[in-house]
SERO-4910 file (N, C-alpha, C, O; in steps of 0.05 Angstrom, whole numbers):
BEGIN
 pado doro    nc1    nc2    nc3   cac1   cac2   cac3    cc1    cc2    cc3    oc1    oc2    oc3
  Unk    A    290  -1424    578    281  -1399    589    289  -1376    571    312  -1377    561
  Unk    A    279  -1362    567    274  -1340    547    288  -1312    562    287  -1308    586
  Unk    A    299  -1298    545    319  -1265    559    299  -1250    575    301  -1239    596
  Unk    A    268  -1255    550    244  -1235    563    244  -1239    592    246  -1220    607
  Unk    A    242  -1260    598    224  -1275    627    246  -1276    650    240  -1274    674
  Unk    A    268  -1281    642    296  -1263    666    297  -1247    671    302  -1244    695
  Unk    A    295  -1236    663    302  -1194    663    282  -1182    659    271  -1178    638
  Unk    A    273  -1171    693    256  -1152    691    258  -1120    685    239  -1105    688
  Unk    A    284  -1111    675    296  -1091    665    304  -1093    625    308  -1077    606
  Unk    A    302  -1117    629    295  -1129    593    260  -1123    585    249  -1117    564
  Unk    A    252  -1127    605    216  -1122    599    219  -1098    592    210  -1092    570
  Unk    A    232  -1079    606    220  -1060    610    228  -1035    588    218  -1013    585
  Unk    A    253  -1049    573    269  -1031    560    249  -1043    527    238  -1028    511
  Unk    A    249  -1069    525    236  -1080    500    225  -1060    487    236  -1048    468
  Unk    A    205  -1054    496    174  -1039    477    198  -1009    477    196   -998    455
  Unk    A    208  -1002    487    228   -973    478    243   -970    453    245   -951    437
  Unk    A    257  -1001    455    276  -1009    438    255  -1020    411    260  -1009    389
  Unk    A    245  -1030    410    228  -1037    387    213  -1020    387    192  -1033    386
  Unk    A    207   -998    387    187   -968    386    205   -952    370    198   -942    348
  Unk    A    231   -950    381    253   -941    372    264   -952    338    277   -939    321
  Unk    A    254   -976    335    282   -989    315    255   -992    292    258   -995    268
  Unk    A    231   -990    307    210   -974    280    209   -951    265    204   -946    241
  Unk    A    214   -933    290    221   -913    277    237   -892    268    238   -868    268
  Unk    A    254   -919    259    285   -905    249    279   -898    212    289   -880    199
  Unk    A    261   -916    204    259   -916    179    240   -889    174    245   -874    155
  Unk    A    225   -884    187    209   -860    183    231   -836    184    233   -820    165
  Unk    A    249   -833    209    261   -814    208    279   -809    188    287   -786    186
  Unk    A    286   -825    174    309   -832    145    302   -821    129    321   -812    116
  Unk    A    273   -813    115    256   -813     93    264   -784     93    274   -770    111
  Unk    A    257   -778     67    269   -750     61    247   -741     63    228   -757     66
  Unk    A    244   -715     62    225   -692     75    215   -682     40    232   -682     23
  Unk    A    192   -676     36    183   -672      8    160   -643     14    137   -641     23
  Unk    A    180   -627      3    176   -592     11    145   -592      5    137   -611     -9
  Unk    A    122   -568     16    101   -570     15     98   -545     -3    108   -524      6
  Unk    A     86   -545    -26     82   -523    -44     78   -501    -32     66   -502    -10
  Unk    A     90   -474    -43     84   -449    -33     74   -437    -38     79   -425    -59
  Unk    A     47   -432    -22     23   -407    -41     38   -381    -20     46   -377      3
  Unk    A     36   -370    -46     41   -346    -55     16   -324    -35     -8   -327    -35
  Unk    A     36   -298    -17     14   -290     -8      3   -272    -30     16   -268    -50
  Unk    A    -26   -259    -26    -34   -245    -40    -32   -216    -27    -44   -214     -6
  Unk    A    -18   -194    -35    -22   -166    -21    -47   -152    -27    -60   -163    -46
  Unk    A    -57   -134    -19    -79   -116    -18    -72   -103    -43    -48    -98    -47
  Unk    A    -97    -95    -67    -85    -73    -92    -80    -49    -77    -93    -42    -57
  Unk    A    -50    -29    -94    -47     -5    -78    -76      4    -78    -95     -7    -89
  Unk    A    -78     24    -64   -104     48    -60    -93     58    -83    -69     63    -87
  Unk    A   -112     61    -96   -121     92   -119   -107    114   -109   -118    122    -89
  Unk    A    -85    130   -115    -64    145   -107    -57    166   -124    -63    156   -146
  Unk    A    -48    192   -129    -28    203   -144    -13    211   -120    -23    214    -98
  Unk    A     21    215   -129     32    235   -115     35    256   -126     40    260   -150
  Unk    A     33    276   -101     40    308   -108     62    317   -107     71    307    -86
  Unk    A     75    329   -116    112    331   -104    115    366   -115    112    376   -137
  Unk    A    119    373    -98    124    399    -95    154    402    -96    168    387    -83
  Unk    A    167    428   -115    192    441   -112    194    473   -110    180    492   -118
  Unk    A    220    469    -91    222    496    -90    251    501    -91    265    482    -83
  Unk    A    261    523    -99    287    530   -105    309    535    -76    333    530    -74
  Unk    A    290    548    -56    301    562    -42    292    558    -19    279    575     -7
  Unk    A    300    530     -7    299    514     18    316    506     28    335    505     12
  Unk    A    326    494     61    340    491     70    355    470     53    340    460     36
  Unk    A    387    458     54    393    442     46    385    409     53    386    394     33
  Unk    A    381    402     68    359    371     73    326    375     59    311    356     58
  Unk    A    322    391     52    298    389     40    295    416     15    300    441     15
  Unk    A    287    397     -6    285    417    -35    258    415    -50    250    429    -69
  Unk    A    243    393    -35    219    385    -40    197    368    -30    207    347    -23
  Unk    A    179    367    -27    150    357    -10    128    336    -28    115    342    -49
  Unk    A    128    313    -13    107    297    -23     92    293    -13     95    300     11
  Unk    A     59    279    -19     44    272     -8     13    258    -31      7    267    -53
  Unk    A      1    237    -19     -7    221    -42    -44    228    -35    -57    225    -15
  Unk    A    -48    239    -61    -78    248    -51    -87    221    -64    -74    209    -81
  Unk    A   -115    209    -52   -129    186    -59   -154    194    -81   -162    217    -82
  Unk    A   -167    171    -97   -188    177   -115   -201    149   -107   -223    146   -119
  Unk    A   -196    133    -96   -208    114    -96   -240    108    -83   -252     86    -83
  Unk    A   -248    135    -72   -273    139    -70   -287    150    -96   -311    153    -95
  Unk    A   -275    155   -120   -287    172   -138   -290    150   -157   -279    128   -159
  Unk    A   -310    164   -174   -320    147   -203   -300    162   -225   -309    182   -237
  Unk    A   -282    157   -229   -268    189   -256   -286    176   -287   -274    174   -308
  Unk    A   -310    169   -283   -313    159   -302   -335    186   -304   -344    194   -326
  Unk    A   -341    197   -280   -362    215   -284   -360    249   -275   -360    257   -252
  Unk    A   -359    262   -292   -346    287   -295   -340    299   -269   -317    308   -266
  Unk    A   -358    301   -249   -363    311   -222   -341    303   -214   -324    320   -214
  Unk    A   -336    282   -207   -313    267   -200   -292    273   -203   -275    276   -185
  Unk    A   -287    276   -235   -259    286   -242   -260    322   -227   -240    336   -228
  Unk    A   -274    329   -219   -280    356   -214   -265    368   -185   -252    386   -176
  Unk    A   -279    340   -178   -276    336   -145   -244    332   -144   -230    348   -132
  Unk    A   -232    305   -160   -195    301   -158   -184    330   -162   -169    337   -144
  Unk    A   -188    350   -185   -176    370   -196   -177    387   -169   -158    398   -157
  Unk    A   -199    386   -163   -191    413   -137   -178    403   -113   -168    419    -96
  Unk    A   -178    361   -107   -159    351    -90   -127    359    -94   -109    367    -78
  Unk    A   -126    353   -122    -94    359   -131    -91    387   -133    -69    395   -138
  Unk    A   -113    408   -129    -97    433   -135    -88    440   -104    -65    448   -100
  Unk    A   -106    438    -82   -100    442    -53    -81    430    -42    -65    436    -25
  Unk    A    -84    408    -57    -51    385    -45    -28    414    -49    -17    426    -31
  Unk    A    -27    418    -75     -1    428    -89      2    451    -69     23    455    -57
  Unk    A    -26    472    -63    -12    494    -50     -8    493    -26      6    510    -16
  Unk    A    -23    466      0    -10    469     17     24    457     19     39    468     35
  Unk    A     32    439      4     58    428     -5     79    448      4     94    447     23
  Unk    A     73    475    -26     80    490    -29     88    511    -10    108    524    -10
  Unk    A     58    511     13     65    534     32     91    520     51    111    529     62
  Unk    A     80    495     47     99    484     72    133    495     64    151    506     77
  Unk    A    131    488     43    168    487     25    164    524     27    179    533     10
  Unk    A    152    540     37    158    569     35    154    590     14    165    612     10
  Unk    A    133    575     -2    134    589    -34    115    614    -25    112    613      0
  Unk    A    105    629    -35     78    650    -33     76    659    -62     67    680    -68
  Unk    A     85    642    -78     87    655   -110     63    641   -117     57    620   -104
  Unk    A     49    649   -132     30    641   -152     27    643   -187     29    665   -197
  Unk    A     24    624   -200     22    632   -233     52    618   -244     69    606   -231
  Unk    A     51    623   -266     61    599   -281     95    601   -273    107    622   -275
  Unk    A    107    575   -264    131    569   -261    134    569   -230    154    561   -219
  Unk    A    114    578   -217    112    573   -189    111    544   -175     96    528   -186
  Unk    A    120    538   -159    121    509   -145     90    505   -149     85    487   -165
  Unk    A     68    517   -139     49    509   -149     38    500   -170     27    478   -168
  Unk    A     37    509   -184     29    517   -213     47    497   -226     36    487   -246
  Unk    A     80    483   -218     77    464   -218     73    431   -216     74    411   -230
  Unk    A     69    437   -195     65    407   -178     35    405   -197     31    388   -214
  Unk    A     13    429   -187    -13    418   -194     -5    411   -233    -16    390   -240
  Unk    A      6    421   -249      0    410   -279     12    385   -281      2    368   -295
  Unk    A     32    381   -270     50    353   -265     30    337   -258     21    323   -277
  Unk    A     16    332   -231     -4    311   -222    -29    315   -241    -43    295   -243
  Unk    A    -37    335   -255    -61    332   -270    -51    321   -300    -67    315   -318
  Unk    A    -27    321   -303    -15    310   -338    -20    280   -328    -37    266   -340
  Unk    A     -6    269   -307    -11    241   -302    -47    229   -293    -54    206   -294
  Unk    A    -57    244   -287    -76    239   -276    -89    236   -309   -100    214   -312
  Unk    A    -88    253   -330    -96    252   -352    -98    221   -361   -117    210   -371
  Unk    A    -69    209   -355    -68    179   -357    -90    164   -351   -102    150   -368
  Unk    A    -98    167   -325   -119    156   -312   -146    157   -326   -161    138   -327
  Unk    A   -151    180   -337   -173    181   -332   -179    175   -370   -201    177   -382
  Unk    A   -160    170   -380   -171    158   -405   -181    136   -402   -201    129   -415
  Unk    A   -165    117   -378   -172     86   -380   -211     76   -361   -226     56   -360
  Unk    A   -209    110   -345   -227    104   -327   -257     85   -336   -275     92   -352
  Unk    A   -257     66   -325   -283     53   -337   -302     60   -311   -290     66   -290
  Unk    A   -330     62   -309   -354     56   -293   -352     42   -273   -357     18   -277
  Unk    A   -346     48   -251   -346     30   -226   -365      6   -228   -357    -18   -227
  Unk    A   -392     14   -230   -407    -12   -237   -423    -17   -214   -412    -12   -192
  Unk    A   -451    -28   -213   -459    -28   -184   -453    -41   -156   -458    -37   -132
  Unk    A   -438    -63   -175   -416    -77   -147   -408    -62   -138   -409    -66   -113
  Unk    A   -399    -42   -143   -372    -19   -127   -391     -9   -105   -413      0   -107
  Unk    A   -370    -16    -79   -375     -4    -60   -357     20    -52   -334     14    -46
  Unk    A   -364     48    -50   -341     72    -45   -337     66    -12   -353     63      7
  Unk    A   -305     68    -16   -287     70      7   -294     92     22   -311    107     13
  Unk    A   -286     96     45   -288    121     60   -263    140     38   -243    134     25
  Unk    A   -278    164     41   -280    192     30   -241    195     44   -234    196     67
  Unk    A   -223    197     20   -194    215     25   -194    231     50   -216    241     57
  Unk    A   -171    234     65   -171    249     81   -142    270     78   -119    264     72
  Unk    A   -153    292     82   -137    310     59   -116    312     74   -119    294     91
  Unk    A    -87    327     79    -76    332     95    -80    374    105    -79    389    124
  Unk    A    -84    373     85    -91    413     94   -130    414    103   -151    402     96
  Unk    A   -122    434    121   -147    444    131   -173    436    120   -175    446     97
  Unk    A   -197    420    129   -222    419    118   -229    446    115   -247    448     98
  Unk    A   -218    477    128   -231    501    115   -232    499     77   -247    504     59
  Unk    A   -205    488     80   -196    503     40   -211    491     22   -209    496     -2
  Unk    A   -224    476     31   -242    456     10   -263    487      3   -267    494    -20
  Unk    A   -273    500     23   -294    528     13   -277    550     14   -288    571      7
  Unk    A   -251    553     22   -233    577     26   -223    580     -5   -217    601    -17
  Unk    A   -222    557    -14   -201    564    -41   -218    544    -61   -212    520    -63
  Unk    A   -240    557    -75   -254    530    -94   -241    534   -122   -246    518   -140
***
């Protein structure tokens, strides 16, 4: 007579125990890491920053940023660059008003934030190539000063 066929508590444990002592060897095996792809981030947005100074501001603040976009624009085509120049010049003077300036003309917080962002921008626009007809334009910058100053101050 056989252990199986005595023990109805031997039946019952069997198939547990041999379920078990199969899969001991699986659990042993070493683990073999699964390659890491790499996420991909979004390219920044088309950006300059504006950074405004002023001499004569509270002590926590001596200066003002803020990043006007071009990534709706072609700078390959004059208009364009026309359109950034008067983005970066409005950037600079609302900056400016904010930090308390009312000066205008050369050495003014204005006067220079805007030649600062237009020397770098110069960068840009050497390399600018033709969008190309693939290019689809993004929604249009959204300024941070008044939609008036776009006709208040051309």
């Amino acid at each position: 007579m056989s252990f199986l066929n005595s023990s109805p508590t031997a039946r019952r444990l069997f198939p547990s125990a041999a379920a078990l002592t199969l899969a001991m060897p699986a659990l042993a095996q070493t683990v073999v890491a699964q390659p890491v792809v790499p996420v991909v981030a979004a390219p920044a947005p088309e950006q300059i920053v504006i950074v405004g100074h002023y001499g004569r501001v509270p002590d926590n603040a001596d200066s003002a940023s803020t990043a006007v976009g071009y990534g709706d624009l072609d700078l390959s085509v004059p208009a364009d660059r026309d359109i950034l120049r008067h983005r970066i010049s409005l950037t600079a003077r609302y900056l400016c008003d904010k930090l308390g300036e009312s000066d205008i003309g050369p050495g003014s917080c204005r006067d220079a934030a805007t030649r600062d962002a237009l020397q770098r921008v110069g960068t840009i626009w050497e390399h600018a190539a033709p969008r190309g007809t693939a290019w689809v334009r993004p929604p249009a910058w959204v300024p941070p000063y008044p939609v008036a100053w776009v006709n208040q101050y051309p």
